[in-house]
C-alpha positions in Angstrom: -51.7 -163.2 -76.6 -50.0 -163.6 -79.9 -53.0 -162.1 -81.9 -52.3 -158.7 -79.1 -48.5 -158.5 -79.7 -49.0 -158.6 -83.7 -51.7 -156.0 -83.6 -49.5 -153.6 -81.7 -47.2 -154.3 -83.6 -48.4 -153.3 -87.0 -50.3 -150.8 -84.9 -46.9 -149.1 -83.6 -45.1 -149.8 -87.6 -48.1 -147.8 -88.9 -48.2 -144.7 -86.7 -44.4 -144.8 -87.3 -44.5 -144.4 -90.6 -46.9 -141.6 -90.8 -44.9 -139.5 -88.6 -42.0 -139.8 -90.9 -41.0 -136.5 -93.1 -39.3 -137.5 -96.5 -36.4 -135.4 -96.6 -34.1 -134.6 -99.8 -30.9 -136.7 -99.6 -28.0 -134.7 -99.0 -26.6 -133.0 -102.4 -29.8 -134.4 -103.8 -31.8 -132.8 -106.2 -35.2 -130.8 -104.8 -38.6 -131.1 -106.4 -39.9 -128.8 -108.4 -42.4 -128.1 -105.7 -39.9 -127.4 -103.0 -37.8 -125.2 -105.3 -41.3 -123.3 -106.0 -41.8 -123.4 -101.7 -38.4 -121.7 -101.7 -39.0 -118.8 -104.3 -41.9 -117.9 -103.2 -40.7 -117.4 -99.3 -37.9 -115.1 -100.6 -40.3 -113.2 -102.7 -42.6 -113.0 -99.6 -39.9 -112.0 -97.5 -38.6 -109.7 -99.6 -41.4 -108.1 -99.6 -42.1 -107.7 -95.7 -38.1 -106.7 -95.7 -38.6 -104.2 -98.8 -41.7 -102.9 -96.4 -39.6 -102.6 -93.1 -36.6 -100.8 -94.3 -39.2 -98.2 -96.5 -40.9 -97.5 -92.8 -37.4 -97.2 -91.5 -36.3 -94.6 -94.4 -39.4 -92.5 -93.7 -38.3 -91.9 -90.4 -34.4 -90.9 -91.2 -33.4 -87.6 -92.0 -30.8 -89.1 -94.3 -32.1 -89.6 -98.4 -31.9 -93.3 -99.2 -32.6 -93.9 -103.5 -33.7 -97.2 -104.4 -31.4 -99.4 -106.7 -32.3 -101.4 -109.8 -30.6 -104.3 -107.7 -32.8 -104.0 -104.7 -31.0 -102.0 -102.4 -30.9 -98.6 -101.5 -28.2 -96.3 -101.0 -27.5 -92.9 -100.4 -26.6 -91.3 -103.9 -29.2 -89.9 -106.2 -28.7 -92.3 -110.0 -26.3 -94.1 -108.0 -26.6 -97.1 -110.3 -26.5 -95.1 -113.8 -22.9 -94.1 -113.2 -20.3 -95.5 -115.3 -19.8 -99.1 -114.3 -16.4 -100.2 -113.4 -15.6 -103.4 -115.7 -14.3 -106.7 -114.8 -10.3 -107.1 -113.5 -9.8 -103.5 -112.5 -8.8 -103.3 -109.2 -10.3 -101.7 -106.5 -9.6 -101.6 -102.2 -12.3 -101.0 -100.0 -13.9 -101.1 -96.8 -17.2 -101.6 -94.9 -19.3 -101.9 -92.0 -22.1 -104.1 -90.7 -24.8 -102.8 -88.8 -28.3 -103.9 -87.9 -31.4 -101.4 -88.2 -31.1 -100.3 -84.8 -27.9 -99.0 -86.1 -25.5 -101.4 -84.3 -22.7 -102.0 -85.2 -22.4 -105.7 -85.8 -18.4 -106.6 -86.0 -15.6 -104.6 -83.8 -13.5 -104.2 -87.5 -14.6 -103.3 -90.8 -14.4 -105.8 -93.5 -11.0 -104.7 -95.7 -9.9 -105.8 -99.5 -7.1 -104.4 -100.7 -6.4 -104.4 -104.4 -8.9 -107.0 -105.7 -9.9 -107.6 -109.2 -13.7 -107.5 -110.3 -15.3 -110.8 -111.2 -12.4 -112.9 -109.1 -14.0 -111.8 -105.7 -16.8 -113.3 -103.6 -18.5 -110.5 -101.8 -22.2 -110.4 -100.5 -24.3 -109.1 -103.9 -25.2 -105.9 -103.1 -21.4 -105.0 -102.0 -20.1 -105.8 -105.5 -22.8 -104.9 -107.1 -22.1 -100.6 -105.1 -18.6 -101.2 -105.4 -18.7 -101.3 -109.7 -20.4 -97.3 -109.2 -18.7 -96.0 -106.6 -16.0 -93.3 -107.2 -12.4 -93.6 -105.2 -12.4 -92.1 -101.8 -16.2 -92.0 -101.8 -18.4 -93.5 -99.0 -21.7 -94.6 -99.5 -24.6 -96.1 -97.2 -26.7 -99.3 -98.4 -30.0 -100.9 -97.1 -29.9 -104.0 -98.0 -32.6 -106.8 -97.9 -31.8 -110.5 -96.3 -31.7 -111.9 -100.2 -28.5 -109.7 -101.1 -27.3 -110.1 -97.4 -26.5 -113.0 -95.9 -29.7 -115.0 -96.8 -31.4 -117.7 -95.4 -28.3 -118.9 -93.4 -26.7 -115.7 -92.2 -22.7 -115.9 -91.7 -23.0 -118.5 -89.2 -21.0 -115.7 -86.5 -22.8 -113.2 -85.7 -25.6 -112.3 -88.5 -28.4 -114.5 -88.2 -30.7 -115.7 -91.2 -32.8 -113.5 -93.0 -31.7 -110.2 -91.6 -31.6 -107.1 -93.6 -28.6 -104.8 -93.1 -27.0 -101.6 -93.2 -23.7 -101.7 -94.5 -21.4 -98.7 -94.7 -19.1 -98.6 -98.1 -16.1 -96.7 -98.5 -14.4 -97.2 -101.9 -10.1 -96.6 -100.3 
């Protein structure tokens, strides 16, 4: 009876073990390995995304011009304009929506007055808003990576979803 209990024993310790997945602690540091895991999802899934919102262009009657930073928006040389430099000020608006074309939150996102390179915006927003002109209003596509990412805004945008965001320099 003894000999039974100690071999189910090590039996049950043993399968337990192997079902285990090693996680990174908490702040920890990731492997190399996962950090190449991670890069090459994004790059995989920029590419689907890249792919999806091309397929989407082709069947708008709207021209969308594709962006050194990955985006597109609705401006021919849109990123060759003169570049606003940091602390000038600028107030804008914009708009979420998905690629059905819905709009995502009630009220538009609003800054009034804020200084380039002391703001946190999503990429691609700062990135429009050093080009834009005042009083101008400009359409982005905009892949998951210059979105919201992998965890989305934890309200109402999930993770990895591309989005159209309507711009409007005020």
């Amino acid at each position: 009876m003894k000999k039974l209990l100690f071999i189910s024993a090590i039996s049950l310790l043993s399968c337990n073990r192997n079902a285990q997945t090693a996680h990174p602690p908490v702040g920890g540091v990731l492997s190399q390995k996962d950090l190449d895991v991670s890069k090459n999802r994004m790059k995989n899934l920029n590419v689907i995304e890249r792919g999806q919102i091309q397929d989407w262009i082709n069947g708008q009657s709207v021209k969308y011009y594709p962006t050194q930073l990955n985006y597109w928006v609705t401006v021919d040389g849109y990123d060759r304009r003169k570049r606003r430099i940091d602390n000038t000020l600028i107030s804008y608006s914009y708009e979420l929506y998905d690629f059905d074309q819905t709009k995502i939150y009630d009220q538009p996102f609003e800054r009034r007055d804020a200084k380039f390179g002391h703001f946190d915006e999503l990429k691609a927003v700062e990135n429009a808003l050093r080009f834009i002109h005042d009083g101008e209003e400009v359409t982005l596509l905009v892949p998951s990576s210059l979105a919201y990412g992998t965890f989305g805004d934890e309200k109402k945008i999930d993770n990895d979803i591309p989005l159209i965001i309507k711009l409007k320099a005020l």
